[in-house]
C-alpha positions in Angstrom: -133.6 21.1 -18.7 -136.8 20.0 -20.5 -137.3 20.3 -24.0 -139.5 23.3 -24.3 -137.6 25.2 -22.7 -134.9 25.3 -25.3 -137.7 25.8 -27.7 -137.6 29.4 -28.6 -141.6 28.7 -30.3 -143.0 27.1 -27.2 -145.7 29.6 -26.2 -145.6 31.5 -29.2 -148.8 31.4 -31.7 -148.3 31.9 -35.0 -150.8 34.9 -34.9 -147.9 36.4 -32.4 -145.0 35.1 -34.9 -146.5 37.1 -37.9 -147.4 40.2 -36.1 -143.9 40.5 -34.5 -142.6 40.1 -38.1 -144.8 42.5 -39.8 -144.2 44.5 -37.4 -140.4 44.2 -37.8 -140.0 43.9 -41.6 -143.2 45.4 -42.7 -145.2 43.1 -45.6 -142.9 44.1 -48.6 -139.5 43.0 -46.1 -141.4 40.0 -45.1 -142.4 39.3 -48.6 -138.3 40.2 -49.8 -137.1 37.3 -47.2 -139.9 34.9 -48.0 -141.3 34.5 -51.0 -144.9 33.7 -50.6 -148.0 35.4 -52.8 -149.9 36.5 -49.2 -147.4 38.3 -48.2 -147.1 40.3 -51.8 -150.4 40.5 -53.0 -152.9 42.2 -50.8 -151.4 40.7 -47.4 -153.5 40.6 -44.4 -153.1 38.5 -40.7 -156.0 36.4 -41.4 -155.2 35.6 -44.9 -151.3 34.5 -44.4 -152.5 32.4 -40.7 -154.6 30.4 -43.3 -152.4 29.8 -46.0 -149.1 29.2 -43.3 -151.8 26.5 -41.3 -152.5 24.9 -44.3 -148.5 25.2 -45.7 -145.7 23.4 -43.5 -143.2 24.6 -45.7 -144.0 28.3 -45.7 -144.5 28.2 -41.8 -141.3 26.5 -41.3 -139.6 29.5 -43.2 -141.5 31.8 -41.2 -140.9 30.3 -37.9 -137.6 30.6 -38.9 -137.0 34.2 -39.9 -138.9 34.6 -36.3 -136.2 32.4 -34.3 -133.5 34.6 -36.1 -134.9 37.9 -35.5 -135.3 37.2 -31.9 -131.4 36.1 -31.8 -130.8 39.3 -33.2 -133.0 41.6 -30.8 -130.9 40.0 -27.8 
């Protein structure tokens, strides 16, 4: 088995990542699991993609919450 293939990410954009979890959670869930000011104050696509491609931290939390909620939909 190669590597990306046990990567539940590989394919995935960000863009797709956040819409699945707004989609999911809504902003005020999303903002209740991960505590990040775009996702409280005036949220929008564009504006969390550019703070989570400038942030490593926040985009490992929310790559994270993503990998979990897909375990879950299984």
């Amino acid at each position: 088995m190669t590597e990306t293939s046990n990567n539940p990410l590989h394919g995935v954009t960000l863009e797709q990542i956040l819409n699945a979890l707004v989609a999911h959670y809504e902003w005020a869930g999303l903002a209740e699991r991960i505590d990040i000011r775009c996702f409280k104050s005036d949220p929008s696509i564009k504006s969390s993609l550019t703070f989570l491609r400038r942030t490593p931290w926040a985009r490992e939390k929310v790559e994270r919450l993503y990998v979990k909620l897909m375990r879950t939909k299984r």
